[in-house]
C-alpha positions as CSV (number, residue, x, y, z in Angstrom):
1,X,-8.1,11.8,-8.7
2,X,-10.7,8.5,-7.2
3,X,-8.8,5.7,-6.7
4,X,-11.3,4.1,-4.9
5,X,-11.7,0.4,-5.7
6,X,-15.9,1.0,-6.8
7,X,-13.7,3.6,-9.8
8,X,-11.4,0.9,-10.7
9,X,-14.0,-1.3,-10.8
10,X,-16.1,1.1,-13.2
11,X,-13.2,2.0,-15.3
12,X,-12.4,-1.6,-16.2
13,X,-16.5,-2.3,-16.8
14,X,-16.6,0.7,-19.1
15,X,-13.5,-0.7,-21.3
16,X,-15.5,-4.3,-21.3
17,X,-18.7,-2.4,-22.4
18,X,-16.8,-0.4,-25.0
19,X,-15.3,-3.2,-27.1
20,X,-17.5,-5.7,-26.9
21,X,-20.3,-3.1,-28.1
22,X,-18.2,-3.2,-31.3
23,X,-16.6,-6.6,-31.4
24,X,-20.1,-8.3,-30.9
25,X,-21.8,-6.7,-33.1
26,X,-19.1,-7.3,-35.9
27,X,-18.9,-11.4,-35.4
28,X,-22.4,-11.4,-35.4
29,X,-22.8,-10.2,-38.5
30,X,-20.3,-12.1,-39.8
31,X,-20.9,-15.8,-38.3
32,X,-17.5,-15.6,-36.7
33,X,-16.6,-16.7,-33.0
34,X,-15.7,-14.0,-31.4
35,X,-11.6,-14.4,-30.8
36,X,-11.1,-13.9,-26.7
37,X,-7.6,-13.7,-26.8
38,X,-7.5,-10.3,-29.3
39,X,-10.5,-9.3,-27.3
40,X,-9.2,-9.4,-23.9
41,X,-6.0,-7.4,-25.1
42,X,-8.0,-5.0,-26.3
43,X,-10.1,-4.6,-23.5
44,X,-6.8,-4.3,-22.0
45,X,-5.5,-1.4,-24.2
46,X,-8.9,0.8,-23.4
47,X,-8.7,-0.2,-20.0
48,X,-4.9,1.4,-19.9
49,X,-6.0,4.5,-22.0
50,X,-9.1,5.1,-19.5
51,X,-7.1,4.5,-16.5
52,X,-4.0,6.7,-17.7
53,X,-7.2,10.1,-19.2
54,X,-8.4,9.4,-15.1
55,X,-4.8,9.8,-13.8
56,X,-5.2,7.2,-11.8
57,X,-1.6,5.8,-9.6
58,X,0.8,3.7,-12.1
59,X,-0.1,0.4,-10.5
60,X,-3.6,0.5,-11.2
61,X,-2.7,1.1,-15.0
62,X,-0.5,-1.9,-14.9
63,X,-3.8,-4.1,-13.2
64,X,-5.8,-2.4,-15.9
65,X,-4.0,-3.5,-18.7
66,X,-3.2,-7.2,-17.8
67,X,-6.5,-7.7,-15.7
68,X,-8.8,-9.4,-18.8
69,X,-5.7,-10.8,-20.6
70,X,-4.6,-12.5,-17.6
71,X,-8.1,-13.6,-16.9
72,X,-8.0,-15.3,-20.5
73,X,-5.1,-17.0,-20.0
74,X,-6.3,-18.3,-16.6
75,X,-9.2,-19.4,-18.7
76,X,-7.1,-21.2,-21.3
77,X,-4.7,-23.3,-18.6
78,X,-8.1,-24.8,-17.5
79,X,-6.9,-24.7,-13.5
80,X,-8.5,-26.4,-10.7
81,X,-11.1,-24.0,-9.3
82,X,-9.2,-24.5,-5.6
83,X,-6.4,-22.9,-6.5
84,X,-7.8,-19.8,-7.2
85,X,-9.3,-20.0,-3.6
86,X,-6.0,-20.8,-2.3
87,X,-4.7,-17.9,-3.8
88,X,-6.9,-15.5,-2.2
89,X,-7.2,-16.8,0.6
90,X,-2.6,-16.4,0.5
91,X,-3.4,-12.7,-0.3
92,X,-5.9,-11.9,2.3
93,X,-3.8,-13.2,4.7
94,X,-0.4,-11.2,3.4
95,X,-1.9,-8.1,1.5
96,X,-4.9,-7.3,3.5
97,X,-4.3,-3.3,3.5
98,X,-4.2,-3.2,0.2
99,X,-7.5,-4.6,-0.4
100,X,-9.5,-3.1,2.6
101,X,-7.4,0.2,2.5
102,X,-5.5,0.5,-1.0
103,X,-2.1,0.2,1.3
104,X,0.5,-2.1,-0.4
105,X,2.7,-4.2,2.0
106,X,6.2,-2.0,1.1
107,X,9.1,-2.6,2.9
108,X,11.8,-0.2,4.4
109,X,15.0,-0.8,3.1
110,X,18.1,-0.3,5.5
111,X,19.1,3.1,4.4
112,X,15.6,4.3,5.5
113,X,16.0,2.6,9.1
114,X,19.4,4.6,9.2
115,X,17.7,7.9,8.3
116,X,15.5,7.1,11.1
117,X,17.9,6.6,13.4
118,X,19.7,9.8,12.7
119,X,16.3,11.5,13.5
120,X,15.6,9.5,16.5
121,X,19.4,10.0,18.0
122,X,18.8,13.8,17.9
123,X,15.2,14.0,19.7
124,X,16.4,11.1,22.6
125,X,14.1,8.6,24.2
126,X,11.3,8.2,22.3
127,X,8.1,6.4,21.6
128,X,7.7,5.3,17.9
129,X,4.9,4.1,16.5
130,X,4.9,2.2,12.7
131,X,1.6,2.5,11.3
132,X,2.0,-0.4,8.9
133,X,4.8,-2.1,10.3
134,X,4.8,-5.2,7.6
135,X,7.2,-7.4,9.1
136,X,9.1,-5.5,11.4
137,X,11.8,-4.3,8.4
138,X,11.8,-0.7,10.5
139,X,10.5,-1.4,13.7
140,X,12.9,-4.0,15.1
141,X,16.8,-3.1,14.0
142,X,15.3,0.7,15.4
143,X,14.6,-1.3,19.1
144,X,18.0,-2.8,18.3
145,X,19.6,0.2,17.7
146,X,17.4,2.4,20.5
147,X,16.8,-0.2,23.6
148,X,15.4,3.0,26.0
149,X,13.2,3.9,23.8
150,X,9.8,2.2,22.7
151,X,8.8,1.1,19.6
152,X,4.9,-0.2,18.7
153,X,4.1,-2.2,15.4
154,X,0.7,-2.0,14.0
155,X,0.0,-4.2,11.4
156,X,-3.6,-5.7,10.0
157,X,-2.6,-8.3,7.7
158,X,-2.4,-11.8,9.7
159,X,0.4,-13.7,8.3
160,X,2.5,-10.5,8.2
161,X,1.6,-9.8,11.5
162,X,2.8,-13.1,12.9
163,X,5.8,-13.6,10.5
164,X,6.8,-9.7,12.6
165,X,5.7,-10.9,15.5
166,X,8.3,-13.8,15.5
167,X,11.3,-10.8,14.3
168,X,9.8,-9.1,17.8
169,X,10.6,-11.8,19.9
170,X,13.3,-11.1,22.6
171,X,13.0,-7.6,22.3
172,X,10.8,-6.0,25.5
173,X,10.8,-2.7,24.1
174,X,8.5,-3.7,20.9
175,X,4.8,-3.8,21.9
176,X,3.5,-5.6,18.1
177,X,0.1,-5.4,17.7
178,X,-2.8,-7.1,15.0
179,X,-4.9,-3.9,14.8
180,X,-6.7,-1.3,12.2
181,X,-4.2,1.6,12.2
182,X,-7.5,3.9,12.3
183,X,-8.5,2.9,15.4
184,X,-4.8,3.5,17.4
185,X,-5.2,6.1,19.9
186,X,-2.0,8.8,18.8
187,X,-1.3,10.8,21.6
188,X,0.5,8.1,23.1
189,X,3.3,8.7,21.1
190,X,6.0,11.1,19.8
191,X,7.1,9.8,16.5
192,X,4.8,8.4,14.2
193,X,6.2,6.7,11.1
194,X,3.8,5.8,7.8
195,X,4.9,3.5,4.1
196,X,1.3,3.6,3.0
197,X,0.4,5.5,-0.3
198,X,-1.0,8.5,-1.7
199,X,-4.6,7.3,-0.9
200,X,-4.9,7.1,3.0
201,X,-2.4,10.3,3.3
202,X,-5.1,13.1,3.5
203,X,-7.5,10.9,6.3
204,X,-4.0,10.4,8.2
205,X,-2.9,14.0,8.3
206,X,-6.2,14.9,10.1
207,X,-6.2,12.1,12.3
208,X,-2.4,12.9,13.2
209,X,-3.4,16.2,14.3
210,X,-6.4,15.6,15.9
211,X,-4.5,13.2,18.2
212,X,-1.0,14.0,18.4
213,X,0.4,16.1,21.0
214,X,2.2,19.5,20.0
215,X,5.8,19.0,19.3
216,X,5.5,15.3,18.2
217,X,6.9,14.3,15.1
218,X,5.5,12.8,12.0
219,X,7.5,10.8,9.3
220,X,6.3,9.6,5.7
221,X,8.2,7.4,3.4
222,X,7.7,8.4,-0.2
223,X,4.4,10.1,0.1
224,X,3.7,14.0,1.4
225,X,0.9,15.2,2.7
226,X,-1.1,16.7,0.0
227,X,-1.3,20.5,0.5
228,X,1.1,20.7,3.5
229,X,4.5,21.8,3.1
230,X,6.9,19.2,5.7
231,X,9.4,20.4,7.9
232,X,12.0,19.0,6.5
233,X,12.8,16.5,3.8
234,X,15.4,14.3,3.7
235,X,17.0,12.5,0.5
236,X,17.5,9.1,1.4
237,X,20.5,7.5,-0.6
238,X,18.8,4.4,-1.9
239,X,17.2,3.4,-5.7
240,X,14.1,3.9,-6.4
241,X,14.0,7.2,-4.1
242,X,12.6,7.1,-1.0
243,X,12.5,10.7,0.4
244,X,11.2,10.7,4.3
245,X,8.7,13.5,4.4
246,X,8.9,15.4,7.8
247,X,5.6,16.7,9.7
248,X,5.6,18.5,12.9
249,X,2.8,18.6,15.0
């Protein structure tokens, strides 16, 4: 499965081409205006039905199918071309991972940080490092919870980066940094904890044991490794399911 943004990109041109191959063809003949509202839905529709034959992840089926009739409607409320700026300018600054590195800001919910916990209590003083810490949702109750061990944030998307940064303040054990999780060095520390998605998982795993020293720990929320069986899994009690995925190094 290529979930690349250049195939999402290609999927949704190929469902343009397809209907308006047949729909302007048809109103031609007939002197008719071509109605945009039926045609963006059903450039929608073969968007879905492309995206769902290609397997693609279930969010980019949902963007598939609403991408041209939202741009309609967006085109029928006439707005101000500055807000559209202001817009993306909001989600550069808050969802940069997912545009540069298909890595939706997700947030760990409180029976996840407890999981964690549970983990961290049995290995001892540690150093934990969040590879897309968001706003701090896991990284500061842990320093809370853990104050002789050491905790590192690294998160790329500015105004989530300073909204965590202000969570961080007061606590001397968080180091929070405004950095590409590809370029942190990971031999510095023991636990490493991802929330990406399925896309970056397979780049991670080889960059986690390139880098990570024997006997280190690695912990994924929601998404394995593909083709590596964990070390343990555990079933965290929360809705939708969360399972941590366990790697040892």
């Amino acid at each position: 499965m290529n979930s690349t943004p250049s195939r999402q990109l290609a999927l949704q041109g190929a469902a343009v081409i397809l209907v308006l191959s047949f729909a302007w063809p048809y109103f031609g003949l007939t002197a008719e205006t071509l109605p945009w509202q039926q045609t963006s839905l059903a450039i929608g529709a073969v968007a879905l039905i492309f995206a769902t034959l290609t397997r693609q992840p279930w969010w980019w089926r949902i963007i598939h199918a609403g991408f041209m009739p939202l741009i309609w409607v967006t085109q029928s409320l006439a707005i101000d071309p500055i807000w559209f700026l202001v817009a993306f300018i909001l989600l550069l600054l808050v969802y940069r991972g997912a545009l540069s590195g298909q890595v939706p800001l997700y947030l760990s919910n409180p029976q996840t940080v407890t999981a964690l916990a549970e983990l961290l209590a049995e290995r001892g003083p540690s150093r934990f490092l969040d590879l897309g810490a968001g706003v701090g949702s896991t990284t500061v109750p842990l320093a809370d919870h853990f104050p002789d061990s050491h905790f590192t944030g690294v998160e790329n998307a500015p105004l989530t980066w300073l909204v965590g940064r202000y969570f961080c303040i007061g606590r001397p054990n968080i180091h929070w940094r405004w950095e590409d999780m590809w370029q942190v060095k990971l031999n510095d520390f023991d636990v490493v904890y991802a929330f990406l998605s399925p896309v970056p998982m397979p780049r991670l795993w080889e960059k986690i044991q390139a880098e990570m020293k024997p006997g280190s720990l690695f912990i994924s929320n929601s998404f394995p490794v593909p083709g590596t069986a964990p070390c343990q899994v555990i079933e965290v009690d929360c809705t939708p399911p969360r399972p941590l995925y366990c790697y040892k190094t």
